[in-house]
N, C-alpha and C positions, 0 to 999 in steps of 0.2 A: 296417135290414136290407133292406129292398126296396130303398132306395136301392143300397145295396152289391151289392144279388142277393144274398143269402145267405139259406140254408136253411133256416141254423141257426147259433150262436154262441155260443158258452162263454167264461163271464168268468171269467178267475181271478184276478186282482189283487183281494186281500183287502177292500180298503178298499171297491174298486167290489161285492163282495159285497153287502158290510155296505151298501152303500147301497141294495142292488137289494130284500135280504131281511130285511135287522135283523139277522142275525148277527155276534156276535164274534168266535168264535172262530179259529182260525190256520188250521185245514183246511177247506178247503170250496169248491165249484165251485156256476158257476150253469151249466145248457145250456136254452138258451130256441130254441124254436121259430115257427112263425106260431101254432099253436095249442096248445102246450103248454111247459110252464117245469119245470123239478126242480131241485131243491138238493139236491147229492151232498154229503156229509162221512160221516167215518170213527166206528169204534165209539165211543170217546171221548167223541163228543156226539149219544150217540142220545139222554140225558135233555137235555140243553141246546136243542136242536134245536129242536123244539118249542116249548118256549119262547119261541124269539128271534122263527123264519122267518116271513113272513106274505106269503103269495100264491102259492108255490109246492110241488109236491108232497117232499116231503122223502123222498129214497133214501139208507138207509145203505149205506155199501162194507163190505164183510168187510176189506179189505185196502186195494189199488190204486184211487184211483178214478177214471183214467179206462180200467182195466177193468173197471169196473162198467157204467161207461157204455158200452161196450162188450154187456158180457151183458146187459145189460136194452136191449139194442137202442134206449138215446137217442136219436140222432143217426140220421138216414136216409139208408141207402148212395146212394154214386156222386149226392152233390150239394154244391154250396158250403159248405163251412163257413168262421166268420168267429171267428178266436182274437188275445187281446191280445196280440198281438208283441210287443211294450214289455216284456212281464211274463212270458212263459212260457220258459221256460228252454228250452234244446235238448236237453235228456237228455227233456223233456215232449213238445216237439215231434215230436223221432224215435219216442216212445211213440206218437203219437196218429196217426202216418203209417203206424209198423206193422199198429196192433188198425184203421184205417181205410182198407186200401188203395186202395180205390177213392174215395176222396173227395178233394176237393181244396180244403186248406185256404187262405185267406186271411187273408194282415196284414187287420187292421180295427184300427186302434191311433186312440185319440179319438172313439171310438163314445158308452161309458159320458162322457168326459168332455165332450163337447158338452154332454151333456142337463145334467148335475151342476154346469155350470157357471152356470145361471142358479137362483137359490134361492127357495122358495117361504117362506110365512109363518113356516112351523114349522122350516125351516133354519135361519134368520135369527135366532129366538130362539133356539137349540141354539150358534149363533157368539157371540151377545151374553153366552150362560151365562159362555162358554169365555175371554171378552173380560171378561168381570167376575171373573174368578178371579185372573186373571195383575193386570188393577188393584189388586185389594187386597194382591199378590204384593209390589206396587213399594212398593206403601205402607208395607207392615212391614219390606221391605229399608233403604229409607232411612235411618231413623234408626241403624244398624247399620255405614253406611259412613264410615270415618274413617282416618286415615293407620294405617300399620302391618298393619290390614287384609287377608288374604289375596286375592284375586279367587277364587280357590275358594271359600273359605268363602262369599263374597256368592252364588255361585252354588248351594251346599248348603240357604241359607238358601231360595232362589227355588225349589228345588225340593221343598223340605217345604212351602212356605208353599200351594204348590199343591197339593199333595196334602191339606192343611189343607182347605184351600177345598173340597175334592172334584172336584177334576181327576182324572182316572181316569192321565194321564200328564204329564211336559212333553211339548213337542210337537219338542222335541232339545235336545241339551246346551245349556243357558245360555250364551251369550257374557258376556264380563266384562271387561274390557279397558281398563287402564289406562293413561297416558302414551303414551308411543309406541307401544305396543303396540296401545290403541287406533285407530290406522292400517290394524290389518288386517280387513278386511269381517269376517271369519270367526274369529276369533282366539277359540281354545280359550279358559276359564278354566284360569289356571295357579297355580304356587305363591308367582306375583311377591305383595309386598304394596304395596296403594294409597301413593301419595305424595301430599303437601301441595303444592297449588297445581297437579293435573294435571284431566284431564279424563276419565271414568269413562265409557267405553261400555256399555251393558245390552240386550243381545239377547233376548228368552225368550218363552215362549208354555206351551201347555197344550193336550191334547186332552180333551174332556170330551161322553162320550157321541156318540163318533165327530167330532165339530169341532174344529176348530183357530182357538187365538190367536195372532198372531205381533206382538210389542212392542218398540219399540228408545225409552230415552229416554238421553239423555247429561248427567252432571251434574258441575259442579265440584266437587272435594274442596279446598276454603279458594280464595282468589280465583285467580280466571283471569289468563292474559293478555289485551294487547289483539287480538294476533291473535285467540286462542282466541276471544275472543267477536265477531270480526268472524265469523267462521267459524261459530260459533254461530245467529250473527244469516242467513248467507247459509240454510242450510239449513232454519230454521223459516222464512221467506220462500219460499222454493223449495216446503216442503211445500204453505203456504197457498194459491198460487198454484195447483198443481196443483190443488188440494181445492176451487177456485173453478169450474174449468170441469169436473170430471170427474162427469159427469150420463152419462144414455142417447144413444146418438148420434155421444157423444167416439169420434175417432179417439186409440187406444193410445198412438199414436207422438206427437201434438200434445199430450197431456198431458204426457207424458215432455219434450216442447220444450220443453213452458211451465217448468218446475222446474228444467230444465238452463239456460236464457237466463236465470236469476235467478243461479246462482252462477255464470255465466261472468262476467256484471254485477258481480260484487264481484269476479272479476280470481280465482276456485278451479276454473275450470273443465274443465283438468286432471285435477284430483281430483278429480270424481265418476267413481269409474270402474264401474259397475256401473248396472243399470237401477233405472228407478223405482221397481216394485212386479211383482206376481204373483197371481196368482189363490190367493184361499184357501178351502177348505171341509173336505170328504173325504179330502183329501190336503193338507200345507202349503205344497207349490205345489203350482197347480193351473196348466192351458198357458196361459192369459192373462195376457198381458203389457203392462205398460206401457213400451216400449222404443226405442227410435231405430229399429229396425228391424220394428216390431211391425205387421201389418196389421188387427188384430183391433179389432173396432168393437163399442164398451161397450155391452151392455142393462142393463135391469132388471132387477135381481136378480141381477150379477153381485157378486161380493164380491173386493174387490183390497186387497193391504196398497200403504202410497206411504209409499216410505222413499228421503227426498235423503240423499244422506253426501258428506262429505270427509275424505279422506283426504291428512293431510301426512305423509311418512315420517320418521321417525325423531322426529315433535315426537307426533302425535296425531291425533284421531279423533274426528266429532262424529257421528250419525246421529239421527234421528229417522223413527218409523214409527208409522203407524196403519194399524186396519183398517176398510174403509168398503164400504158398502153401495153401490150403483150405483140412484139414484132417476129417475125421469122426466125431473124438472128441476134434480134438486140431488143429493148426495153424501152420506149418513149417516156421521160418524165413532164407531166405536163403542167408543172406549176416551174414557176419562174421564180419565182422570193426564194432571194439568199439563204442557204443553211449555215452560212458559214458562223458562230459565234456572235450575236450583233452585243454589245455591250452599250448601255444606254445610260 
């Protein structure tokens, strides 16, 4: 904030809440000052409240709450304030221009997300919880995938398994993506059912206690081709390679080089079309990027998922991802499921 000049600053993107105060729930503002913080939320969670929030003075709204913040005179006229642009809508902004005329607000968008981006002890076990859920997710999917197969259903299954686990969510719809299909980065689970001799994309994750797992492994249903497992083989090489130099220090874009010159090397280079990896925590991307383009230079205690993929259209689709801690001199993988080939 002093950096910015600002007075004052009100976060409302939910997730950065719940990071700043412990809170879950869906309504709620933080306005933080040089010497004073409150957490506004509405009637709904005046018994919750309490509960969750820890460091700030908790005000309930009758109604509207940034006319509360208003009547209880929060924010202090005719000075900076700093709002997440990213996150606040315009029907909120023109509200907050009206009850504030004399102030002048400013974008401050990666405020909340700088600090959140490098994780302290107790993050790091709350990811690994979140990262041990969705492992044992895989584990009971597998034995369950065979021809005939719906990719929905494997996707129904990955989403009870984690709730099993006590995932509080997935951390968004399961990808599932078989034969060609598996081709596309993003490919819904659909009503196709698995076929014999293709290759099975598995995207999935889980939020648990506000953290996110984000998981991609690729398996064969009855034997591969030889391309398929050339293409196999390019992508668990490209991960490793990454995972060798990506410590504190790494420049973003040089790890993303190092994974990309591995499958241009086996002649798929084309087909990685999408970047490395992403920042994960509080949100399941978070603005850290591992990318051709990326300037961002890795600390400690950043946490990135590094996912190579190739993408051949109309045959298939291999991907592999992990999520890894950001160490001094080396790189924590913190998923445990096999990369190796599984052929089922």
């Amino acid at each position: 904030m002093q950096i910015s000049r600002l007075d004052a600053f009100i976060v409302s993107d939910p997730a950065h809440v719940f990071y700043l105060t412990g809170f879950s729930g869906s309504s709620g503002l933080c306005v933080i000052t040089p010497h004073r913080q409150f957490f506004i939320t509405d009637n709904r969670y005046k018994a919750q409240a309490p509960l969750e929030v820890r460091g700030y003075r908790i005000v309930i709204a009758p109604l509207n709450l940034f006319q509360t913040i208003a009547d209880r005179r929060l924010i202090p006229l005719r000075r900076r304030i700093g709002f997440e642009s990213h996150v606040l809508h315009v029907s909120e902004f023109r509200s907050l221009k009206k009850l504030f005329p004399s102030c002048r607000f400013v974008p401050a968008a990666n405020v909340i997300e700088t600090i959140s981006a490098v994780k302290d002890a107790s993050e790091i076990a709350l990811l690994r919880a979140a990262v041990e859920i969705t492992d044992k997710a895989f584990k009971k999917v597998l034995p369950l995938i065979r021809p005939g197969v719906r990719e929905g259903d494997i996707a129904a299954e990955i989403s009870y398994w984690h709730k099993r686990y006590g995932a509080d969510a997935d951390a968004f719809d399961p990808i599932v993506a078989g034969g060609p299909r598996g081709a596309l980065p993003h490919a819904h689970a659909s009503e196709r059912k698995i076929k014999r001799g293709e290759m099975l994309v598995m995207d999935f994750g889980c939020r648990r206690k506000g953290y996110h797992s984000d998981m991609t492994r690729t398996v064969s249903v009855g034997k591969p081709s030889g391309l398929m497992r050339s293409v196999y083989a390019a992508v668990l090489e490209a991960q490793q390679r990454a995972l060798d130099i990506l410590k504190a220090g790494a420049a973003a874009c040089a790890v993303d080089a190092a994974a990309r010159d591995v499958i241009r090397h086996y002649g798929f280079g084309k087909y990685f079309i999408h970047s490395l990896g992403h920042g994960l925590g509080i949100h399941l991307h978070e603005p850290l990027r591992l990318s051709p383009i990326s300037k961002d230079i890795l600390q400690k205690g950043n946490t990135v998922t590094v996912e190579p993929g190739i993408y051949l259209p109309g045959v298939g689709g291999v991907r592999i991802e992990d999520d890894v801690v950001i160490g001094r001199d080396h790189s924590e993988v913190l998923n445990t499921s096999s990369k190796e080939l599984i052929i089922l």
